[in-house]
VEXDREN-2710 file (C-alpha; in Angstrom, 1 decimal):
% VEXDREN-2710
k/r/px/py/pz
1/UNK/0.0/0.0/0.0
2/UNK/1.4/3.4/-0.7
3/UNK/1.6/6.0/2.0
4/UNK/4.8/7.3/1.6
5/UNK/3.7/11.1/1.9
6/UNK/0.8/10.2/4.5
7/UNK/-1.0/12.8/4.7
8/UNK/1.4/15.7/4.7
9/UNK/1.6/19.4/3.8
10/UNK/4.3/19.7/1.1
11/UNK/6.4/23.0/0.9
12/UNK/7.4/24.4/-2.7
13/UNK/11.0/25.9/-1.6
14/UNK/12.0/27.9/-4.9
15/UNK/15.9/27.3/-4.8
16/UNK/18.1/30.7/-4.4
17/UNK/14.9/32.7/-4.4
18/UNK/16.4/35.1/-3.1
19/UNK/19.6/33.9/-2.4
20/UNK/20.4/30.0/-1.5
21/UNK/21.7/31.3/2.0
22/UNK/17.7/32.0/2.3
23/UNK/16.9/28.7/1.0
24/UNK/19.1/26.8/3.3
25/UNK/17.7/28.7/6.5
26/UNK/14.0/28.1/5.2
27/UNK/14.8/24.0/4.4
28/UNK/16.6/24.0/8.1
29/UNK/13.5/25.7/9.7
30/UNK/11.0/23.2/7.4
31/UNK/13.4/19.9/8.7
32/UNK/12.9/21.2/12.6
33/UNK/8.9/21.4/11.8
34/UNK/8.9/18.1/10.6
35/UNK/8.1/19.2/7.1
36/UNK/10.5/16.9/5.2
37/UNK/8.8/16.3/1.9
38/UNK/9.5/19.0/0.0
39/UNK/9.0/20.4/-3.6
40/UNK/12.5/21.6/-4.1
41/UNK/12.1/24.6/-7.3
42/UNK/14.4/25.2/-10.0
43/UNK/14.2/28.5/-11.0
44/UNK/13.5/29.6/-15.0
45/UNK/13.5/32.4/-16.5
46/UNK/10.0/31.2/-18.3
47/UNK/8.3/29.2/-15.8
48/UNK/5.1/28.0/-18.0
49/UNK/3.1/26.4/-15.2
50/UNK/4.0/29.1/-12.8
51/UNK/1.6/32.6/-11.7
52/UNK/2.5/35.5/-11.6
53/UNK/4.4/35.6/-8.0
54/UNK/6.4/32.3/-9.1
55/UNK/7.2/33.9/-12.2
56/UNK/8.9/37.5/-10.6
57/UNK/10.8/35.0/-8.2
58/UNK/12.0/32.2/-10.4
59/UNK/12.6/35.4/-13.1
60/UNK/15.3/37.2/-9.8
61/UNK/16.6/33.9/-8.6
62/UNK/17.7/32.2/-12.2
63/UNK/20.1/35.1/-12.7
64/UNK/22.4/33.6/-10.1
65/UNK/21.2/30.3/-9.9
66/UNK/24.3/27.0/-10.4
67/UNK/23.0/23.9/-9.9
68/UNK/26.4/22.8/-8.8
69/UNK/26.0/25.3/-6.0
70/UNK/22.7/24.4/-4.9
71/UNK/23.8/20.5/-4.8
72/UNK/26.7/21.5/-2.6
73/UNK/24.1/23.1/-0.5
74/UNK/22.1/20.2/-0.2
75/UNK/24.8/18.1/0.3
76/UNK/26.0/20.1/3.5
77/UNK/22.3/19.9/4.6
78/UNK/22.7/16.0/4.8
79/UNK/26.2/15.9/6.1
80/UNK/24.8/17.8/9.4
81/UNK/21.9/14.8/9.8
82/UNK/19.4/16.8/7.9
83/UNK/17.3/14.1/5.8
84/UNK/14.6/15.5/3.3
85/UNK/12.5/13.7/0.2
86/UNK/13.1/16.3/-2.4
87/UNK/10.6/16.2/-5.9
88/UNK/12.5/18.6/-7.8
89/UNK/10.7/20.5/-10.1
90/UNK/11.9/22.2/-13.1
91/UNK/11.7/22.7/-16.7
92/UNK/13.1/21.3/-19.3
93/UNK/15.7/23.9/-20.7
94/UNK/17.6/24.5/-17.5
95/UNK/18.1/20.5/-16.4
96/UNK/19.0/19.7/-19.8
97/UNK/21.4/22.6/-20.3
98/UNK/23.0/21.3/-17.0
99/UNK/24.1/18.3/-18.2
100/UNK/20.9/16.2/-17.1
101/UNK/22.0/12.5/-16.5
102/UNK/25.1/13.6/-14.5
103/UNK/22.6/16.4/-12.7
104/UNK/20.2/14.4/-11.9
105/UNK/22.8/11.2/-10.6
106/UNK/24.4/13.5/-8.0
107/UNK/21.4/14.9/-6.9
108/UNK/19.8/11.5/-5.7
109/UNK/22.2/11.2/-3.6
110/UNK/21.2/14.2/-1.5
111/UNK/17.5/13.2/-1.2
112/UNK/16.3/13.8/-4.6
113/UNK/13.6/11.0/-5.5
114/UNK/10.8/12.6/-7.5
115/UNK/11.3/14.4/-11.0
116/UNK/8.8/16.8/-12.3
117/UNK/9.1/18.9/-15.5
118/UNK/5.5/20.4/-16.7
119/UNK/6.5/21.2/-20.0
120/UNK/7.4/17.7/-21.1
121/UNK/4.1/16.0/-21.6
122/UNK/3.6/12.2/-20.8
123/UNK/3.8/11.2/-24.7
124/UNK/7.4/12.8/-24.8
125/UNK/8.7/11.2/-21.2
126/UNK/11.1/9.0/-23.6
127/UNK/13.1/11.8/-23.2
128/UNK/13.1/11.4/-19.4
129/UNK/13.2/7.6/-19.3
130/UNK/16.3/7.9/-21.7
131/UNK/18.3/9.7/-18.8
132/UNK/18.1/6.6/-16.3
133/UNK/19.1/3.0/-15.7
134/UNK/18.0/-0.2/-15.3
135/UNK/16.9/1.0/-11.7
136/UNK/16.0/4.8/-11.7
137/UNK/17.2/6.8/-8.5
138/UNK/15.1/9.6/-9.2
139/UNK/11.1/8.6/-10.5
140/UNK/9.0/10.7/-12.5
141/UNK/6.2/12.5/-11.5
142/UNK/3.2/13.2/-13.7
143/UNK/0.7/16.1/-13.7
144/UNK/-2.9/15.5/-13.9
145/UNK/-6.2/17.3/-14.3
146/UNK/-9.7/17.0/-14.0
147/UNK/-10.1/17.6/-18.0
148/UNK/-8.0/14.3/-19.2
149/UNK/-10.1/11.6/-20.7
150/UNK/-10.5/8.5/-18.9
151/UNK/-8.4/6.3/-21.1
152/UNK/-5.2/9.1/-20.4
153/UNK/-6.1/9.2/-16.7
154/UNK/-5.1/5.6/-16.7
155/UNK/-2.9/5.3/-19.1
156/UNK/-0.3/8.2/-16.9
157/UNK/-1.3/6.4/-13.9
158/UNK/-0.1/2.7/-14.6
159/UNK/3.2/4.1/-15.9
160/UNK/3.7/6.2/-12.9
161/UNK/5.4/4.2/-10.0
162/UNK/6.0/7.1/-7.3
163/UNK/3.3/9.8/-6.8
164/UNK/1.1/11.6/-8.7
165/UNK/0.3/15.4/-9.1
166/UNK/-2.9/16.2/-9.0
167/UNK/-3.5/20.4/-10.6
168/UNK/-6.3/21.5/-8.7
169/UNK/-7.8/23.9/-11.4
170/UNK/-6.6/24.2/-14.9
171/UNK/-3.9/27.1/-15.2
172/UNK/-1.0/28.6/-13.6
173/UNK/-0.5/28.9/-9.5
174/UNK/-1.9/31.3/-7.6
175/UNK/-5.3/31.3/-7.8
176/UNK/-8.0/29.8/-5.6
177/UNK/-9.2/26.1/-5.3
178/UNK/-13.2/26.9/-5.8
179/UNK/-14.5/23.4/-5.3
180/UNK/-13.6/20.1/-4.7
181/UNK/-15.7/17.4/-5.8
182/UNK/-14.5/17.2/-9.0
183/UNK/-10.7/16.2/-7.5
184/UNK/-12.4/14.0/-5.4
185/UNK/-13.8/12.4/-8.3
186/UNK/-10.0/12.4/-10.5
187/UNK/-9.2/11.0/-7.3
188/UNK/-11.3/8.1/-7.1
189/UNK/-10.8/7.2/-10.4
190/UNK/-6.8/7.3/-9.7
191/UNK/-7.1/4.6/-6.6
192/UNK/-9.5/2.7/-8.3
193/UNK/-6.7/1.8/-10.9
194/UNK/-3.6/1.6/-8.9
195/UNK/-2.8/2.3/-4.6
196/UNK/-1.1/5.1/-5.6
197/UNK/-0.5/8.9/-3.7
198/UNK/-1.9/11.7/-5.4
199/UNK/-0.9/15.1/-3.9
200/UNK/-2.9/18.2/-4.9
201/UNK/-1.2/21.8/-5.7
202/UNK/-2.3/24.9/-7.2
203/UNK/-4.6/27.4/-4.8
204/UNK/-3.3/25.7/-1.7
205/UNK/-3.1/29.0/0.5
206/UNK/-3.1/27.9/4.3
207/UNK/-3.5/25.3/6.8
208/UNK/-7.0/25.4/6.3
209/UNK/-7.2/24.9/2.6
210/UNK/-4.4/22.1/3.2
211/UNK/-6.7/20.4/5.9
212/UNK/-9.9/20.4/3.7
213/UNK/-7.4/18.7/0.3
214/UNK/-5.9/16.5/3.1
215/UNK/-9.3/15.3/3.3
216/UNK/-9.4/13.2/0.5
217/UNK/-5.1/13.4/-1.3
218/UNK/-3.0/12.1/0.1
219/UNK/-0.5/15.4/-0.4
220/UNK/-1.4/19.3/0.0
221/UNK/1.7/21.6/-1.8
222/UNK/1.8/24.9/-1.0
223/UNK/3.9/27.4/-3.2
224/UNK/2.9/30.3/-4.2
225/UNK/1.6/31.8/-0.5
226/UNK/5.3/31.2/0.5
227/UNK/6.5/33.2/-1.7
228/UNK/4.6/36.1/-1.5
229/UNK/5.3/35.6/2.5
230/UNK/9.2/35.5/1.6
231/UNK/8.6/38.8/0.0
232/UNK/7.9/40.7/3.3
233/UNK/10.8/39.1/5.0
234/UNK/12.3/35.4/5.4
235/UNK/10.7/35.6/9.0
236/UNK/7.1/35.6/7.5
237/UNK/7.7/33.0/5.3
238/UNK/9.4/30.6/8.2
239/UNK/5.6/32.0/10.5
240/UNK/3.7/30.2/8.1
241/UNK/6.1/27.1/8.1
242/UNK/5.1/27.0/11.2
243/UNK/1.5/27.1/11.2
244/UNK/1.9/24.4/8.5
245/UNK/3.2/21.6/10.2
246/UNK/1.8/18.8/12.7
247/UNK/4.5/20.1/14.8
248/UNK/4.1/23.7/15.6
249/UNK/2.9/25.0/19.1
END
């Protein structure tokens, strides 16, 4: 049975947004709150899937942003003890311009297990496949969305072997989430095919909205409300960390 994430808020942590000393306090304060499951971003000067708020950040921190630095980073984090399950999410012009095979090999082995790149669709992910072994470190994750047919639905889902994410309303970040009975419904129609986690982003604002998605996901990612928090001050941003996790008091 898959419960890997159980049940757990997931923080989107754009890397060097605004600097990566800023990202390595904000993954330390995350790791004493428990909140270990992150979405680690790579920022992109043309973040497709990304609002408006993602966008200015990711446009300020890919300026500066080496992935070599950020790896060493993260590699300091786990030297110390510090242990996180990192779904990095990028696109596909900075990972492949990186060097992606040898990228993507060092950074499984700082906690790196989850791959996402929205603007490679499913029918292309040869070109992902391509970059690992007979035993992947790193596993792909797939976005989803109320308007795919049935026969899509589950043909992403039996190719997918780690978790699932579930897009909440069709778009880019930073709106609302309106209702939810039509992702319970994509939902259902995941489990019913494979025991597999589906975690739900896009409009996830607070501990309240990520309560009501925890509901019935098995994952509730929260991205753009840290960021604009971050803006007024890395103190903010760590505030609503706090409220965020099972472990604040």
């Amino acid at each position: 049975m898959s419960t890997f994430i159980n049940k757990k808020v997931i923080p989107y942590i754009l890397a060097g947004y605004p600097n990566l000393k800023t990202t390595q306090t904000l993954l330390r304060h995350c790791h004493a709150l428990g909140l270990t499951f992150i979405e680690l971003g790579i920022p992109f000067s043309d973040p497709s899937a990304d609002g408006p708020v993602i966008q200015a950040a990711a446009s300020i921190a890919s300026r500066s942003f080496d992935f070599t630095t950020l790896y060493q980073l993260l590699k300091q984090l786990k030297s110390e003890g510090l242990r996180f399950e990192f779904t990095m999410m990028t696109y596909a012009n900075p990972l492949f311009v990186s060097g992606a095979e040898n990228t993507l090999k060092r950074y499984s082995e700082v906690g790196v297990k989850g791959l996402l790149i929205p603007d490679i669709p499913f029918e292309e992910r040869h070109f992902i496949d391509s970059l690992f072994k007979e035993k992947p470190p790193i596993q792909n994750v797939w976005m989803i969305s109320e308007n795919l047919s049935d026969k899509e639905l589950s043909t992403i889902v039996k190719h997918s072997h780690y978790y699932l994410y579930l897009v909440s309303y069709l778009g880019t970040t930073g709106k609302s989430v309106d209702s939810t009975e039509t992702l319970k419904t994509v939902i259902h129609k995941v489990k019913a095919i494979k025991d597999i986690d589906v975690a739900v982003g896009f409009g996830i604002r607070s501990k309240a909205d990520a309560e009501n998605i925890l509901k019935f996901a098995d994952g509730a990612i929260i991205g753009t409300q840290i960021i604009t928090r971050l803006n007024e001050g890395t103190d903010k941003a760590c505030d609503l960390l706090k409220t965020l996790s099972d472990n604040a008091s």
